[in-house]
N, C-alpha and C positions, 0 to 999 in steps of 0.2 A: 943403544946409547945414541941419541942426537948430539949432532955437535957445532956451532954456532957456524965452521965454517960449509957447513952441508947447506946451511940455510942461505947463506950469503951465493953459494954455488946458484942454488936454485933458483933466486931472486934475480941472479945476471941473467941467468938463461931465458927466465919471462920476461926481464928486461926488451931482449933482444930479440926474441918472438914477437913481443908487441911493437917492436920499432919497424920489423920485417911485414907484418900485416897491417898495420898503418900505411906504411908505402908502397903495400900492395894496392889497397883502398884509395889512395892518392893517386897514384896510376892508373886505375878502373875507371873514377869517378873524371879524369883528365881525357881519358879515351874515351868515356860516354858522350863527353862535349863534343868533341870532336867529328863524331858521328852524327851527333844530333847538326850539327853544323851542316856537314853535308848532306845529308837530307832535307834540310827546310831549303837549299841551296838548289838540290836540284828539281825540288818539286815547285820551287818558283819558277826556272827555268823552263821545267815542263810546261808550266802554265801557261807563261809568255808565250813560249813558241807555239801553244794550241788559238792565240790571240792574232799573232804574227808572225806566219810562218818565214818570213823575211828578214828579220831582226838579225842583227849584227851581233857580232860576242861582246862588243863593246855598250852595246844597248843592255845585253842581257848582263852584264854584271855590274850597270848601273841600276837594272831593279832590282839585283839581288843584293846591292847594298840598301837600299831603299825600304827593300821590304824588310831585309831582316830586320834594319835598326829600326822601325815601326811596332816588329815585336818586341822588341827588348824594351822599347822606353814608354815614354807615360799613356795614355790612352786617351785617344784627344774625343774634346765633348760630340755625345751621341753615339760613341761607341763601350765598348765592353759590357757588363751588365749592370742593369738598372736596379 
């Protein structure tokens, strides 16, 4: 015998599974930023210092805002693909 409230039990519980893995998914995809961040962060850094090996911290995280915000935003004429 099914009984209306067995179903309503059920229906909380996926409820709450999918609210659990949602905000699992929301924390992954926040932590993948996050990393991609520092990565593009220190491979710019790398770069620079292979340029100039001199460079001050204050140089280097003026081109690594420089660079990042280049990739994030529009792609200016003669660059990206034709």
């Amino acid at each position: 015998m099914f009984l209306i409230s067995d179903s309503f039990v059920q229906m909380g519980f996926r409820d709450l599974t999918d609210q659990r893995i949602g905000h699992i998914i929301k924390l992954e995809g926040q932590r993948e930023e996050r990393i991609k961040r520092m990565v593009i962060s220190l491979g710019i850094k790398l770069a620079e210092k292979e340029k100039n090996l001199d460079i001050s911290e204050e140089e280097l995280q003026k081109a690594v805002k420089e660079k990042a915000s280049e990739l994030v935003g529009i792609l200016k004429e003669g660059q990206g693909l034709d």
